[in-house]
Phi, psi and omega in degrees: 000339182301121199075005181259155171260167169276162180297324174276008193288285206283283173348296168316295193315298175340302186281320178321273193333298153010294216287294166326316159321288186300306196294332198274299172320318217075173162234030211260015134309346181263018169248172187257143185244175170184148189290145155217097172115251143234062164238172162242116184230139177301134188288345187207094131212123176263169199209117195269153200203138171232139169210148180219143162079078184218152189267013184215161155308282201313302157334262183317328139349270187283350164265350172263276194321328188299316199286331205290312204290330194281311169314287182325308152315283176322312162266004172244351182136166170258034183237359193244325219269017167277117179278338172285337147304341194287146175256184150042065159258173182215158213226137111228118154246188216200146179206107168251098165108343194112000177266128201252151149211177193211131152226159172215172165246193218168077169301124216266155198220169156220137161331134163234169194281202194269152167297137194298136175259148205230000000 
């Protein structure tokens, strides 16, 4: 058996690239873009970021803008993947029992170079 892969194996390798792929590309062409300022931000596709069971507002904050960016990075890319770049975001927290959560959206933006003069 020594030197064979197993089938889930050999699959995993297979899928891996896929993956990495998609992530290093993005998916965020299937959404419609459009410049705003010096960014490029998706025009209607928002992106959710959540934290619960945290001892601060702030705390929950910074764990909900953590979750939106690591999603957001994962599927799109990490150049997608800034919540300070990010429009139309929006903040709710909540302090049930002494526990703080947040949830927030974001439509995701990227840096863009300087605008073309035509």
């Amino acid at each position: 058996m020594k030197g064979y892969l197993s089938a889930a194996t050999a699959a995993t390798l297979l899928i891996l690239p896929t993956v990495a792929s998609a992530q290093s590309s993005g998916l965020a062409s299937m959404h419609a873009q459009k410049r705003v300022g010096n960014k490029i931000c998706m025009v209607d596709h928002y992106h959710n970021g959540s934290s619960s069971g945290e001892r601060s507002r702030k705390a929950a904050e910074v764990a909900a803008i953590r979750s939106w960016e690591s999603f957001t990075a994962w599927e799109y890319g990490s150049a997608w993947g800034s919540f300070k770049l990010a429009d139309g975001k929006t903040m709710n927290c909540g302090q049930v029992a002494g526990s703080w959560s947040c949830d927030t959206a974001a439509r995701p933006c990227q840096a863009a170079g300087p605008a073309r003069r035509r």
